[in-house]
N, C-alpha and C positions, 0 to 999 in steps of 0.2 A: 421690561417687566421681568422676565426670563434669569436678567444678571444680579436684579436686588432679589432675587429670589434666592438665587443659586448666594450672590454676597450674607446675604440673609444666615444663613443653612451654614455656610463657610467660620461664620461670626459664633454661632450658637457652637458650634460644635469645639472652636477652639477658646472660647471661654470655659466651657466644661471641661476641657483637658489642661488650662492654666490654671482652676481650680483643685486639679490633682498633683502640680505640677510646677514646680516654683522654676525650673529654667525655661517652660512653656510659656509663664505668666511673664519672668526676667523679659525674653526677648521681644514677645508682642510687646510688653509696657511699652519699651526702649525702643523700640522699631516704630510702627506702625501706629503701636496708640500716641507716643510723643510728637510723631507727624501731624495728626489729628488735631492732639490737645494745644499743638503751637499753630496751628491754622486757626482754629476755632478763637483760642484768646487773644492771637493777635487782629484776628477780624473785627471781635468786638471791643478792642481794648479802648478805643477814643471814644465812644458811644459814654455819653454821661451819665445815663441810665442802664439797666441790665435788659435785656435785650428778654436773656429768661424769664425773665419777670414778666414783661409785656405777650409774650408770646402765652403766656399759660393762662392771662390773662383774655387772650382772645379765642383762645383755643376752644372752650366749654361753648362761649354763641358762635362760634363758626363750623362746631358738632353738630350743633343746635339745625343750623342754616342749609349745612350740607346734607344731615338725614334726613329733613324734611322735602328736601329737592329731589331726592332719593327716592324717598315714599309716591311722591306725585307721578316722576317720571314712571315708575314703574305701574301704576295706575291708569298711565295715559297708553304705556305700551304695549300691542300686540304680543308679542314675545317677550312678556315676563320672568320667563326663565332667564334668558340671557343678557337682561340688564342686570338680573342678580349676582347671574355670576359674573358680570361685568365688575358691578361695584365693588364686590368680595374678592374677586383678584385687585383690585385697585387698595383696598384697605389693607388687606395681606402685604403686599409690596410697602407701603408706606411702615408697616408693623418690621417689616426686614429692614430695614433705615432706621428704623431706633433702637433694634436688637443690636447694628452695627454699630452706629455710634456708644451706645452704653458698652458695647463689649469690649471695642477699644481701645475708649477715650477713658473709662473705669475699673469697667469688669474683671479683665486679666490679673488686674492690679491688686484684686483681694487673694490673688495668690502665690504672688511675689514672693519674693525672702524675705521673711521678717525686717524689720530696720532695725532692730537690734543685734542680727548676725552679720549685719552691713559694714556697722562699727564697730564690731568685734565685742560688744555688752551679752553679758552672761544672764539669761531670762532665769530667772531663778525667785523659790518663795521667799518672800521676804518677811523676816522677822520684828517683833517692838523694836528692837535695838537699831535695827536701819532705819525705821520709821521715825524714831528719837533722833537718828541721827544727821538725817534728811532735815526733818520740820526746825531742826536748830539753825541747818545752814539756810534753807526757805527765809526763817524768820530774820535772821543777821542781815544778809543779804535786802530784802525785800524794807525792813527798819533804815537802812542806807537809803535806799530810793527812796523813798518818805522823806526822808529831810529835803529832797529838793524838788516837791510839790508845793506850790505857792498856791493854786489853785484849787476849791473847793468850793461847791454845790451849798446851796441852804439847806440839803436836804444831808448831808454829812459826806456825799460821796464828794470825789477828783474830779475834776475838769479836765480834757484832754487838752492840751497847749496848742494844737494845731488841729486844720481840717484834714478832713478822708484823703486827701490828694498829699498831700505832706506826709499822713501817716503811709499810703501806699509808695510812695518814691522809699521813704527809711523802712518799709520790712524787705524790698526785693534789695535793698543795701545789704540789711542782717541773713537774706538770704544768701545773697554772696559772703556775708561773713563764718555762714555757718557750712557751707560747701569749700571752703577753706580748710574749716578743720574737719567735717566728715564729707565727703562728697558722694553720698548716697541716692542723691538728687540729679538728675537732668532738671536744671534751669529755665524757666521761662517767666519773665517782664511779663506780671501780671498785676490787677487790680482789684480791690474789695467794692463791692459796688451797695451804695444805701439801698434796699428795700422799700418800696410804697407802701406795701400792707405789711409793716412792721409791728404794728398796732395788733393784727392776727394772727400773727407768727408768733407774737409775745404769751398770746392765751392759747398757742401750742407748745409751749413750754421750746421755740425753736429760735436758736441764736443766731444760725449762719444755714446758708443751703448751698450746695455749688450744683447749678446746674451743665449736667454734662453734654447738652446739646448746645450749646453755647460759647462752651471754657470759660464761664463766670462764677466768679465768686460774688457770694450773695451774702449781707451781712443786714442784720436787724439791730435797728440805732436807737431803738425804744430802750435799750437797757441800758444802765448806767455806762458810763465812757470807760470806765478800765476795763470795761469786759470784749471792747473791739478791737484793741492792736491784738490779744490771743486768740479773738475769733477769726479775724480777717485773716491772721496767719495759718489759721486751723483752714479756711474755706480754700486758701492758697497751696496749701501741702495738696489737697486733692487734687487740684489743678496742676499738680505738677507730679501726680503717676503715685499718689500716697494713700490710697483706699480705707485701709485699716481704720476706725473709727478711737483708735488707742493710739497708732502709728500717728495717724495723724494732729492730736491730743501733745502726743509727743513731741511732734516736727515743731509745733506751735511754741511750744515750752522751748527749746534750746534754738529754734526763733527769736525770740524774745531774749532768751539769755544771752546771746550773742550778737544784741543790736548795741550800735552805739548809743542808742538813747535812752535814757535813764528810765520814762514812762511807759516806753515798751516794754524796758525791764521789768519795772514795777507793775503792769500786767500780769507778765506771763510768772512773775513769783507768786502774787498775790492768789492766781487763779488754781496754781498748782499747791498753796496751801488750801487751799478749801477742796481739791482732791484729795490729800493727805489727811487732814484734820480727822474726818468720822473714820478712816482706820483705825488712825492712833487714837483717838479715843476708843473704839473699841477692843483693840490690842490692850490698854491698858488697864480696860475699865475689865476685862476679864481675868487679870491677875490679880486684880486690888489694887491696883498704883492709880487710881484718878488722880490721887493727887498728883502725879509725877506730870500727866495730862496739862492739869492745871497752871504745875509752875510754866511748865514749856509754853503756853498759848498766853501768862503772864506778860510775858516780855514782848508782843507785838506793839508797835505804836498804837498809839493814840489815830491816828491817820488811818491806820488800815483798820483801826476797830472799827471805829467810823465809816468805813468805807463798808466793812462786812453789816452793819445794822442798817446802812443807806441800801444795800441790797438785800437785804431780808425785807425788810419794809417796803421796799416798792414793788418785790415779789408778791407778797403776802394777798394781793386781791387776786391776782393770778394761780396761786396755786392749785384751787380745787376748779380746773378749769377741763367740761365734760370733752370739751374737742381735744383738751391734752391727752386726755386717756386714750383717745379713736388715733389719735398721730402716733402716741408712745407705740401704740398695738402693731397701726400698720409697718411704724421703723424698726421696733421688734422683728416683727416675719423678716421683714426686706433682710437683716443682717444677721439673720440666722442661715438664708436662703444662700450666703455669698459666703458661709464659716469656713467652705472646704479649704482652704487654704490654712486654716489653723490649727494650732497642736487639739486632739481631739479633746481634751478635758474644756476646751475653750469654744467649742462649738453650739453649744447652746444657750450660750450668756446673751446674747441679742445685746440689748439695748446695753446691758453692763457691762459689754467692751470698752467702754467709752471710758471708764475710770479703772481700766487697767492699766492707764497711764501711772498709776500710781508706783504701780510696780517699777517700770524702765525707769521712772524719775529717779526714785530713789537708790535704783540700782548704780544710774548714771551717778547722781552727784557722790557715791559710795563711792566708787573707784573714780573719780574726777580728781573732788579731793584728797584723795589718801595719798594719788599720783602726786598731786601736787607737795603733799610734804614727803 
């Protein structure tokens, strides 16, 4: 009891100092938490179902079971006191065990080094003209993979060509293909795992969740199919020491860019124009050029128009959804609570870290291709 105490207290305190502290956060990740995160995912990597799932699942009736055994005993005992404080060291202790696993398996890791000072990419604001310049290559690119989708939904959206198990062997492929060209990543053979209550995840406005007492990636299969090789990849970057809710947004995108398969590609393009698109339209739509807007979103197929009204549309019952707002609030706090690791102007965006991705995207494929000619 003594040592998850003292582990406990040890955990807490150098989380708070990796949050100041990016070669505090560098070494825990790489050390300690990587130990962790490949113990935990390789334990549960064969399990056909997510283990996190099931547990959080039984967690609430076994609260339920055990307070009330609690209530009783103490009822029945003499000495009152000291079953109390029996229980309450026993809960405390169990509370130091998930301060440690979060601290190490995650925590640290929201204050790493940026991933864009990893690869040597220049964080900077970006203007219409990168944002034109981006959604042009987005769209070129992403119009290519569309030609070799044969598969489509009655409802307008893609079919994925293969199941969960196919698509997880080809992203930890694209993941070695992208630790090739950036190796910003320690590696670990993981898996996207379906969701049971994907059904209530969906009327949480939530696509993927990785939970970190597990090392599972968790993926919600209620939404359209091109939206799971960029989320499986997004649940996989956390799992692999990438905390940032942008960072890992990002890992997901040059994931995908970097897989051999066309439909992963065509994911992670598609996914990162509808990050880009309401910029550029508002970049544009404030100087007068909508129409500039207009020609640029002209040019997408036919296939991915399709694909974007097959996802509005099946969005559309879900949108005004009262439990999305209570999830968006509490993931709000949670990743404001974890900012200290970013530049201070970025510290209070919460939940709109998430499409700051827009930013590194566009910065990336700026100097990608300019390199290239």
């Amino acid at each position: 009891m003594i040592i998850l105490y003292i582990s406990g207290l040890i955990a807490l305190i150098i989380y708070r100092l990796s949050l100041a502290n990016h070669a505090v956060a560098d070494f825990f990740r790489d050390s300690l938490g990587y130990a962790l995160r490949f113990i935990l995912t390789s334990a549960t990597y064969y399990l056909p179902f997510s283990l996190g799932e099931i547990i959080l699942f039984i967690s609430v009736p076994s609260a339920i079971f055990i307070l009330v055994k609690f209530i009783i005993k103490i009822k029945r005992s003499q000495d009152k006191s000291r079953v109390i404080l029996k229980g309450a060291s026993r809960l405390g202790a169990f509370i130091c065990v998930i301060i440690f696993l979060f601290a190490f398996t995650l925590g640290v890791s929201y204050g790493a080094t940026p991933v864009n000072q990893e690869i040597g990419l220049e964080r900077r604001l970006i203007s219409a003209d990168d944002l034109i310049y981006a959604m042009n290559i987005l769209i070129d690119e992403a119009n290519s993979e569309a030609e070799n989708i044969n598969y489509i939904h009655d409802t307008g959206s893609t079919k994925m060509p293969y199941n969960l198990k196919e698509l997880n062997i080809k992203l930890n492929q694209a993941y070695i293909n992208l630790h090739e060209k950036h190796d910003y990543i320690k590696l670990i053979n993981t898996r996207a795992k379906p969701v049971i209550i994907s059904e209530v995840l969906t009327r949480m406005h939530i696509t993927g969740v990785y939970s970190f007492f597990t090392g599972e990636a968790n993926i919600n299969i209620k939404f359209p199919d091109y939206n799971r090789p960029f989320t499986a990849a997004h649940e996989m970057a956390h799992a692999m020491g990438i905390a940032r809710e942008d960072e890992a947004n990002f890992t997901a995108f040059l994931v995908c860019l970097y897989s051999d398969d066309s439909y992963i590609r065509y994911s992670g393009l598609v996914k990162m124009i509808e990050y880009l698109s309401p910029s550029l339209h508002h970049a544009l739509a404030s100087i007068g050029e909508y129409d500039v807007y207009l020609e640029i979103t002209s040019k997408l197929s036919s296939v991915i128009i399709s694909e974007m009204q097959a996802q509005a549309s099946f969005f559309d019952k879900y949108r005004n959804q009262p439990i999305a707002r209570v999830s968006s609030a509490v993931n709000d706090a949670y990743l404001k609570a974890q900012s200290g690791g970013r530049d201070p102007d970025e510290r209070d965006l919460g939940v709109a870290t998430y499409g700051l991705v827009r930013d590194l995207a566009a910065v990336y494929l700026h100097d990608m291709y300019n390199h290239q000619d």
